[in-house]
Backbone as JSON Lines, residues from 0, in Angstrom:
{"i":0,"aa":"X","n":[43.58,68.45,113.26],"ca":[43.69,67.66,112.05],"c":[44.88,66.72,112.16]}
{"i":1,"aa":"X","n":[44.8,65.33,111.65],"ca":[45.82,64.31,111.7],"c":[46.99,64.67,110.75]}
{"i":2,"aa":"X","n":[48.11,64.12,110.83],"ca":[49.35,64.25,109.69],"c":[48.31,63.96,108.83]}
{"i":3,"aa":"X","n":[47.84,62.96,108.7],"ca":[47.98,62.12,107.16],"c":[47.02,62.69,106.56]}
{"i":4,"aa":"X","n":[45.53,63.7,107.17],"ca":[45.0,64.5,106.81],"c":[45.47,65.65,105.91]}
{"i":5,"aa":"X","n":[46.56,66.27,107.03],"ca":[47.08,67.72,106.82],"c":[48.04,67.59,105.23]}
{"i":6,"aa":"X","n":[48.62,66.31,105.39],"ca":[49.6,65.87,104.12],"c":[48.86,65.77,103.17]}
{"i":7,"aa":"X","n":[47.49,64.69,103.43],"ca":[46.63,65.49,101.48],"c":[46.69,66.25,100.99]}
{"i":8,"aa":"X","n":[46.16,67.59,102.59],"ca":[45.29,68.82,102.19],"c":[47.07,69.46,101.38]}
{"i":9,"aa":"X","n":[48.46,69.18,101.52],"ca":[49.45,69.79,101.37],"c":[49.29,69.2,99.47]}
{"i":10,"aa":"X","n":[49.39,67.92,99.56],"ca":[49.02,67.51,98.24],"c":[48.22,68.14,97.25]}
{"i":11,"aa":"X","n":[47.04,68.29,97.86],"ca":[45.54,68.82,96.83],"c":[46.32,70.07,96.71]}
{"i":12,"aa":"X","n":[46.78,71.06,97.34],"ca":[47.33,72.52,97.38],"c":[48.69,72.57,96.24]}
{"i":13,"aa":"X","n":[49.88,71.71,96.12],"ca":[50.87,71.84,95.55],"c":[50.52,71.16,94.15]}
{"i":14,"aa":"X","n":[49.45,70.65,94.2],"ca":[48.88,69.9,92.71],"c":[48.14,71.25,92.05]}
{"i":15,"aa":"X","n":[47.68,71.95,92.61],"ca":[46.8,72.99,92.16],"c":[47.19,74.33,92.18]}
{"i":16,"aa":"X","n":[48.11,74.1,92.51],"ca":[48.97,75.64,92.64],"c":[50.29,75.48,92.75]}
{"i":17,"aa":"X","n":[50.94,76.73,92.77],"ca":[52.13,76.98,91.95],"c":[52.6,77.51,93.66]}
{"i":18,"aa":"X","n":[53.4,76.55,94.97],"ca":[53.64,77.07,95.55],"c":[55.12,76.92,95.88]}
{"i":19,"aa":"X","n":[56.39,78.28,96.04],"ca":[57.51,78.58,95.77],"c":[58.15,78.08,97.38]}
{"i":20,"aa":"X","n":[57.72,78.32,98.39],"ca":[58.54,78.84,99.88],"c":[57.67,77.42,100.84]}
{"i":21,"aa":"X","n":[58.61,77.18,102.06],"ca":[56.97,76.7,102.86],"c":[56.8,77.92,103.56]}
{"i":22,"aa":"X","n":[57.09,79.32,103.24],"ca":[56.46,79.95,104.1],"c":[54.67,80.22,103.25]}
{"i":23,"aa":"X","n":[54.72,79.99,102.21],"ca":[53.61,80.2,101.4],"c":[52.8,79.06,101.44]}
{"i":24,"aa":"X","n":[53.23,78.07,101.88],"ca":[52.56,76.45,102.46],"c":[52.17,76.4,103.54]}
{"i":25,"aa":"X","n":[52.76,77.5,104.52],"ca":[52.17,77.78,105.82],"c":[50.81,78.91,105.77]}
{"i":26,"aa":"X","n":[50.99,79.61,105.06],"ca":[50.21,80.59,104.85],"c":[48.91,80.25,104.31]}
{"i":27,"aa":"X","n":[49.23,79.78,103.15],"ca":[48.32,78.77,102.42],"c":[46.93,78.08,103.12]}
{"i":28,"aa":"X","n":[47.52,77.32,104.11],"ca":[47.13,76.07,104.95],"c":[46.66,76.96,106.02]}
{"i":29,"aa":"X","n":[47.07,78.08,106.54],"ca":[46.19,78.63,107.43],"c":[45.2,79.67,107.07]}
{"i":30,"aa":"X","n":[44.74,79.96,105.75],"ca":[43.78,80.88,105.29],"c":[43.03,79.57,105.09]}
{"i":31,"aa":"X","n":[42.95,78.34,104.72],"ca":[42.11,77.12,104.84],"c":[41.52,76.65,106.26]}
{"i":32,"aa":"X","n":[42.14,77.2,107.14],"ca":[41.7,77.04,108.83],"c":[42.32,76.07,109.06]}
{"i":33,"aa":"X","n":[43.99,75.77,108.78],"ca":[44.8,74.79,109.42],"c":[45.64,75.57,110.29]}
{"i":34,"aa":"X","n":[45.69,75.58,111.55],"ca":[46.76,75.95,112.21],"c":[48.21,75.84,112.1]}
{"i":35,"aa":"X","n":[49.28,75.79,111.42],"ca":[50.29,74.78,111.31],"c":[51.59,75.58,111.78]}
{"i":36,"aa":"X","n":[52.52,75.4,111.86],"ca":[54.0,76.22,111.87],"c":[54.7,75.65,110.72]}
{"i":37,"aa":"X","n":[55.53,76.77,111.05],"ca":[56.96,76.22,109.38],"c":[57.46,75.15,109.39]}
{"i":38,"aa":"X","n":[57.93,74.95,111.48],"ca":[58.81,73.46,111.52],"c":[57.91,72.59,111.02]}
{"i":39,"aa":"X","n":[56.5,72.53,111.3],"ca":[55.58,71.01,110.74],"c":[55.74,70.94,109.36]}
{"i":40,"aa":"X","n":[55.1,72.07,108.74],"ca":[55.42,72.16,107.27],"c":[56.51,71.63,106.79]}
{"i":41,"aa":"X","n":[58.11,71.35,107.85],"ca":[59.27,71.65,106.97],"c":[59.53,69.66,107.02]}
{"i":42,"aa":"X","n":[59.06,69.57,108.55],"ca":[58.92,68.05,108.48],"c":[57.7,67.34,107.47]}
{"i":43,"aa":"X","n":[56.82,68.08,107.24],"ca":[56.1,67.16,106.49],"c":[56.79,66.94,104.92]}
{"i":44,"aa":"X","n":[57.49,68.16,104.62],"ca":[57.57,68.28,103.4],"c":[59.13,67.18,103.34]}
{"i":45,"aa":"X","n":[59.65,66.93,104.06],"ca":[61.05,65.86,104.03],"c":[60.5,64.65,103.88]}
{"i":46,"aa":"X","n":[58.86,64.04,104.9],"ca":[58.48,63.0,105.1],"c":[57.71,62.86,103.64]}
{"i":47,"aa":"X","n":[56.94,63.56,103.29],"ca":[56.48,63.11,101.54],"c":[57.17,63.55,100.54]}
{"i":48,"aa":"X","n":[59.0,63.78,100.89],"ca":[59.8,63.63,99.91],"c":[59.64,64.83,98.77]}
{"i":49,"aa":"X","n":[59.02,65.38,99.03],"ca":[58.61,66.51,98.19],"c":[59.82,67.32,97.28]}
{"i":50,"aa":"X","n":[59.69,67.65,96.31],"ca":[60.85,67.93,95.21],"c":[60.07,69.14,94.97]}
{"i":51,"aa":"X","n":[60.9,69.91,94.65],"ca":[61.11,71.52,94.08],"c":[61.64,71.39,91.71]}
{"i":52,"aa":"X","n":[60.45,71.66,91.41],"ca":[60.79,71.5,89.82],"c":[60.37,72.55,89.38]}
{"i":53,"aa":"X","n":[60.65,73.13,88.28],"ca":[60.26,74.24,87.32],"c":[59.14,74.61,87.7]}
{"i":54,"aa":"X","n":[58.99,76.36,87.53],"ca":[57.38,76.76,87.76],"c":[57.21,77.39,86.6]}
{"i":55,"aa":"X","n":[56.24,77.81,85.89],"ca":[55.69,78.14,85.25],"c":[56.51,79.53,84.91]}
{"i":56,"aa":"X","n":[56.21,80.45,86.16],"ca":[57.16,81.97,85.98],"c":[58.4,81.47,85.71]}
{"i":57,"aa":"X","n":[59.36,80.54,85.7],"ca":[60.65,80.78,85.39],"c":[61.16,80.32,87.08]}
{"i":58,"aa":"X","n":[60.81,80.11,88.18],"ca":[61.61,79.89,89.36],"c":[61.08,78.44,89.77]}
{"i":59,"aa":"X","n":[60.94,78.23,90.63],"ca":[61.02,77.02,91.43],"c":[59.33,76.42,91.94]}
{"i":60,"aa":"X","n":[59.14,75.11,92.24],"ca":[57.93,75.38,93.12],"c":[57.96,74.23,93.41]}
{"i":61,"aa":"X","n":[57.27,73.79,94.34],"ca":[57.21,72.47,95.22],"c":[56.08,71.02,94.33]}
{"i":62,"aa":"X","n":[56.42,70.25,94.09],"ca":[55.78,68.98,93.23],"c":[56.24,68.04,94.12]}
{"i":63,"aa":"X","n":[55.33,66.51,93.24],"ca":[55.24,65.29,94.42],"c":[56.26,64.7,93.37]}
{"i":64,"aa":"X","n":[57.06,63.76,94.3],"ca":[58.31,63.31,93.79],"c":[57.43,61.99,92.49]}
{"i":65,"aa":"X","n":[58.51,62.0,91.23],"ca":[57.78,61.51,90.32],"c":[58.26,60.22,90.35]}
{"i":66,"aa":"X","n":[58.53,59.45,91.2],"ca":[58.77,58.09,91.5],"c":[57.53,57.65,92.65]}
{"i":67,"aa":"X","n":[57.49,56.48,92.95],"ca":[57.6,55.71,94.49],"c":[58.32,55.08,94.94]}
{"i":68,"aa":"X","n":[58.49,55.51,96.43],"ca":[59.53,55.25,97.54],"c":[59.47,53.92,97.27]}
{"i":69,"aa":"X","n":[60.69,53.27,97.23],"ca":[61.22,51.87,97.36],"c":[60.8,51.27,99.12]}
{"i":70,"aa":"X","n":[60.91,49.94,98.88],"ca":[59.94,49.56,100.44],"c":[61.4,49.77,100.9]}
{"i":71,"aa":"X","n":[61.66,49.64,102.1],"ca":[62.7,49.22,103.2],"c":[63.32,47.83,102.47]}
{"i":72,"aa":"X","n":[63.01,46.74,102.73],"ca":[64.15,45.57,102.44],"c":[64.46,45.56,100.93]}
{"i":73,"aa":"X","n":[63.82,46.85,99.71],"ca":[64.17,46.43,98.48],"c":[65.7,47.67,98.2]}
{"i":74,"aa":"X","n":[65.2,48.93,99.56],"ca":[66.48,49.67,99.56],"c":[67.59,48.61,100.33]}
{"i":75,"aa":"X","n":[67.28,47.94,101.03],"ca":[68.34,46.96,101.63],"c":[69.41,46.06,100.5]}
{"i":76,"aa":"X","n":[68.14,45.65,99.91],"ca":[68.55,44.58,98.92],"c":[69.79,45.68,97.79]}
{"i":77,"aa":"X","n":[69.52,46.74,97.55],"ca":[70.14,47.31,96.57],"c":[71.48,47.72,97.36]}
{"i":78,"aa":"X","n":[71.82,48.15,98.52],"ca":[72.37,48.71,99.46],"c":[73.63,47.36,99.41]}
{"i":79,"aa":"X","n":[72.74,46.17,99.85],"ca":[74.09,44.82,100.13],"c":[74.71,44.46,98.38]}
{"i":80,"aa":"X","n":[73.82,44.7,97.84],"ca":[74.45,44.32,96.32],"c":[75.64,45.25,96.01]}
{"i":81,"aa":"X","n":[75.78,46.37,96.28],"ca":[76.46,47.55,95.96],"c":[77.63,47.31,97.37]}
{"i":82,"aa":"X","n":[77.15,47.17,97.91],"ca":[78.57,47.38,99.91],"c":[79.12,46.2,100.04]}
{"i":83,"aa":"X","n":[78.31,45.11,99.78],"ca":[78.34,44.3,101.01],"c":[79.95,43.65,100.55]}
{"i":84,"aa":"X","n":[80.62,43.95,101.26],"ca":[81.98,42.74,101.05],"c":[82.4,41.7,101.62]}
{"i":85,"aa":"X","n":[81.56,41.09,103.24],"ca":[82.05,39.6,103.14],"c":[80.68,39.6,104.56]}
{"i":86,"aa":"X","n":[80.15,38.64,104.77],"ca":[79.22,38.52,105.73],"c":[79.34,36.97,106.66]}
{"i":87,"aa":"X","n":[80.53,37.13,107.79],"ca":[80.37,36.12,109.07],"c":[79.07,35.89,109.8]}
{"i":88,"aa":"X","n":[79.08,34.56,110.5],"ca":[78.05,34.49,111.77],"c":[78.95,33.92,112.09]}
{"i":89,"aa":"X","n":[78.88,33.7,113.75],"ca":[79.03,33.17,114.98],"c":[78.19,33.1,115.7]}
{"i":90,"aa":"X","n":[77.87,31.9,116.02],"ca":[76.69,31.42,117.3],"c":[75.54,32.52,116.64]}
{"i":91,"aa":"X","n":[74.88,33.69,117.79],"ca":[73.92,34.8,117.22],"c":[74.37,35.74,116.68]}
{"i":92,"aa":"X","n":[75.51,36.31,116.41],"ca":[76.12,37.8,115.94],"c":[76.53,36.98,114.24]}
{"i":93,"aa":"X","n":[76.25,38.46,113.78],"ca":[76.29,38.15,111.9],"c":[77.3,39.59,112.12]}
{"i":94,"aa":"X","n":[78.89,39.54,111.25],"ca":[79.23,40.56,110.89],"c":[79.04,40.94,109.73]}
{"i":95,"aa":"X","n":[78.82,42.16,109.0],"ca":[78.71,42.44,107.7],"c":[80.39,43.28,107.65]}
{"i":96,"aa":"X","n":[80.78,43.21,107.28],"ca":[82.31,43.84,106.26],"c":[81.32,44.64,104.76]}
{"i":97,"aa":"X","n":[80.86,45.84,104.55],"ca":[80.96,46.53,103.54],"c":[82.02,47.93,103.19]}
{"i":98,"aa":"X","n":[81.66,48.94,102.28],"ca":[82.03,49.44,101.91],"c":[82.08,50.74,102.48]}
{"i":99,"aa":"X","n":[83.19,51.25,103.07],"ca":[83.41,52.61,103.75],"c":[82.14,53.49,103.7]}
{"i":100,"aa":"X","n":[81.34,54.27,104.48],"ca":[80.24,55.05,104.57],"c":[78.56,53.91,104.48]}
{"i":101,"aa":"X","n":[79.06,53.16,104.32],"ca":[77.42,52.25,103.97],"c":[77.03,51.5,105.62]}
{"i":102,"aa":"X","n":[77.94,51.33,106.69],"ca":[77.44,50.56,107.74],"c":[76.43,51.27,108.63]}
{"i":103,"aa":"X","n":[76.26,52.35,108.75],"ca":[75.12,53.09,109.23],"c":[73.58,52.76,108.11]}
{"i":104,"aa":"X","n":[74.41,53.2,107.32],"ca":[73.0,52.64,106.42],"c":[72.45,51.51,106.27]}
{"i":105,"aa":"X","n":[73.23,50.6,106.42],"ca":[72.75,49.01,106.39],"c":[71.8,48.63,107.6]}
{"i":106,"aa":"X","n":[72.52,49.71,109.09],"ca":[72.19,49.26,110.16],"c":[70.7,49.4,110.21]}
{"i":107,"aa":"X","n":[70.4,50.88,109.75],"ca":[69.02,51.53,110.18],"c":[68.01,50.72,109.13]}
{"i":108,"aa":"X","n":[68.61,50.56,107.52],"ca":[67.29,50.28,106.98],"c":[67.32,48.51,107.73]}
{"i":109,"aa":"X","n":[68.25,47.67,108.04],"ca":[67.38,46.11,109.16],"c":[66.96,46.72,110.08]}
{"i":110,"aa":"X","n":[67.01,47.72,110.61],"ca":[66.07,48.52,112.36],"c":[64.77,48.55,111.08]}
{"i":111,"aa":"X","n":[64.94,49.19,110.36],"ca":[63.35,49.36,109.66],"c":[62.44,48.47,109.18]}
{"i":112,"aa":"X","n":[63.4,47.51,108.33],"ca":[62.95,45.99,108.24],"c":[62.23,45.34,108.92]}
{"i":113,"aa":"X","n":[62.74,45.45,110.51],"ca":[62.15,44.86,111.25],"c":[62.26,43.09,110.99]}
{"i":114,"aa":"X","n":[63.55,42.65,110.82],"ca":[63.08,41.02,110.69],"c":[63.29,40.98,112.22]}
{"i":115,"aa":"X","n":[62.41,39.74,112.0],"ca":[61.97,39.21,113.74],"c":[63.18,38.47,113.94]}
{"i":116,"aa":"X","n":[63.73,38.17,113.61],"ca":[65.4,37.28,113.61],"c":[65.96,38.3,115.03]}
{"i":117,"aa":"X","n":[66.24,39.29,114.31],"ca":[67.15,40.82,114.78],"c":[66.74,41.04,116.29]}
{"i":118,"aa":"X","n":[68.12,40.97,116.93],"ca":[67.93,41.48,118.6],"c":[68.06,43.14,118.35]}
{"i":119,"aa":"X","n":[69.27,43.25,117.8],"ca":[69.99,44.67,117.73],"c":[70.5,44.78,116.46]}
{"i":120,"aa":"X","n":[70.9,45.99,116.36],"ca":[72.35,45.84,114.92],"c":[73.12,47.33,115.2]}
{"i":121,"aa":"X","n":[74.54,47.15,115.26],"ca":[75.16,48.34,115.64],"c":[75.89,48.71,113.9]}
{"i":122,"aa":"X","n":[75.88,49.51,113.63],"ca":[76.7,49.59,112.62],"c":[77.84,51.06,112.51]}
{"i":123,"aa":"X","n":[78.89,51.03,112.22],"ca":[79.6,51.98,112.09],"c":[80.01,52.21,110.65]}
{"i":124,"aa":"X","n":[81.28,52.84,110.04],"ca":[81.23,53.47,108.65],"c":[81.38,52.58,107.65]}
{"i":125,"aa":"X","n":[82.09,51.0,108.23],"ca":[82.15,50.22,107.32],"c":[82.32,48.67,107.59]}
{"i":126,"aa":"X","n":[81.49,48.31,109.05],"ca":[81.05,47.5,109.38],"c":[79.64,47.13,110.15]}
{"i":127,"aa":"X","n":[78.81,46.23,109.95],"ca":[77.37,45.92,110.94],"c":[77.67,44.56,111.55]}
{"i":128,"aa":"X","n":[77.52,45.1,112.8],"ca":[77.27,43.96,113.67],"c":[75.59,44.01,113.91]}
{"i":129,"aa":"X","n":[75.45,42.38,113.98],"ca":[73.64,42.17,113.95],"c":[73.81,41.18,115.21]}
{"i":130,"aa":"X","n":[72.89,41.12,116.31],"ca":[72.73,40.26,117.15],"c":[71.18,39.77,116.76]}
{"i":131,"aa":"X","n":[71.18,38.43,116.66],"ca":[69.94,37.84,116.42],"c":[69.7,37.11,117.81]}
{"i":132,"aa":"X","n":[68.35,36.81,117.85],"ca":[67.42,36.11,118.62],"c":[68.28,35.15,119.16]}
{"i":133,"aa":"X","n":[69.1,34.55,118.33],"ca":[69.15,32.81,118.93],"c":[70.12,32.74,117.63]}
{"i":134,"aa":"X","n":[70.83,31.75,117.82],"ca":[71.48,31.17,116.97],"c":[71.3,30.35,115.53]}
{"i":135,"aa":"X","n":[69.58,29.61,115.66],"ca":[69.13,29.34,114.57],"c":[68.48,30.64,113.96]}
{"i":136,"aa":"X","n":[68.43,31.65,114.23],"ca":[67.47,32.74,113.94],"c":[68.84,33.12,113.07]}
{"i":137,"aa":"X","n":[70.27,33.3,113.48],"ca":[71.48,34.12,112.65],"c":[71.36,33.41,111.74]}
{"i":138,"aa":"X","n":[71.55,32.18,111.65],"ca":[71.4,30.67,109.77],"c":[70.57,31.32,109.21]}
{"i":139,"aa":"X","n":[68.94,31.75,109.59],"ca":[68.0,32.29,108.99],"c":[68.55,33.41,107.99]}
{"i":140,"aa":"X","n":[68.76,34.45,109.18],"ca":[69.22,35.92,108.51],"c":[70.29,35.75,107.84]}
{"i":141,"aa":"X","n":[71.34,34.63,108.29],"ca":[73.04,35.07,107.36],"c":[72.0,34.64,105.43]}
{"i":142,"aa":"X","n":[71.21,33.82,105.59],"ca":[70.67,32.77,104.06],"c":[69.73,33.92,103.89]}
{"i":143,"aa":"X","n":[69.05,35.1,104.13],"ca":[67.98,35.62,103.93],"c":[69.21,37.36,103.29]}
{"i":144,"aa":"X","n":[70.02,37.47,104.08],"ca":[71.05,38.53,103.28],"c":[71.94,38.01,102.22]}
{"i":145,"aa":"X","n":[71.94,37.01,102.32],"ca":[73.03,36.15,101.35],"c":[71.75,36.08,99.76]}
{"i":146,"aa":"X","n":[70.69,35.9,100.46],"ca":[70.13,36.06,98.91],"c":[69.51,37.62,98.2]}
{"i":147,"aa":"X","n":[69.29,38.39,99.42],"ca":[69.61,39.6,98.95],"c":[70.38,40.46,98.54]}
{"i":148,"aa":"X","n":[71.71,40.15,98.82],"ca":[73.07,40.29,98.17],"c":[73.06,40.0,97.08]}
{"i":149,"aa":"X","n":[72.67,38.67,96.67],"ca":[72.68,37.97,95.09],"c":[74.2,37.09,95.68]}
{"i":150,"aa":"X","n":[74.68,36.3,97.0],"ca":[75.55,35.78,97.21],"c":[75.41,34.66,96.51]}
């Protein structure tokens, strides 16, 4: 069976029942004739974000998170509004200057982004370095973060 299969069948199950452990999500899923282990279970249940809310008896049980996940560039966009404190280019490299603990985070969600601009981006606790394509590609990206900032 595929993830994205096995992740319904986890869905249809935690919508319809009251389940506490993933050892009871493993169990569950294999009296249905899914083969699975705990580690899959434990990754699936991080990847659909899955939240633990009130059960019925008084303890805990596993539910689907009562939001939707924000895309990648709109967590970006919220991320530079909140960090970002001064943003250079030179030739292809863009530095970002934010806020102590946010340069890892900045780095991975542009790796996720994926703008085609982007060679690389290194980021440490409170700076991102971005290497772009080319030099007209950094003008692109410095005017494309500058308006996601709200610069």
């Amino acid at each position: 069976m595929k993830k994205a299969e096995r992740q319904e069948k986890i869905r249809e199950i935690i919508s319809a029942e009251s389940v506490e452990r993933q050892e009871d999500l493993v169990k569950r899923l294999n009296e249905l004739g899914l083969c699975v282990t705990q580690a899959t279970i434990s990754r699936d249940i991080k990847e659909m974000q899955l939240v633990k809310i009130p059960a019925e008896n008084g303890g805990y049980r596993y539910g689907l998170p009562a939001y939707h996940r924000q895309s990648d560039e709109h967590q970006l966009m919220d991320v530079l509004k909140d960090s970002l404190l001064k943003l250079k280019r030179s030739d292809r490299f863009l530095a970002l200057a934010v806020h102590p603990g946010n340069g890892p985070v900045v780095a991975v969600l542009l790796r996720r982004v994926d703008y085609s601009t982007i060679f690389t981006t290194i980021g440490d606790d409170a700076s991102v370095l971005i290497v772009c394509v080319s030099a007209d590609a950094a003008v692109q990206l410095e005017q494309k973060l500058n308006e996601l900032a709200n610069i």
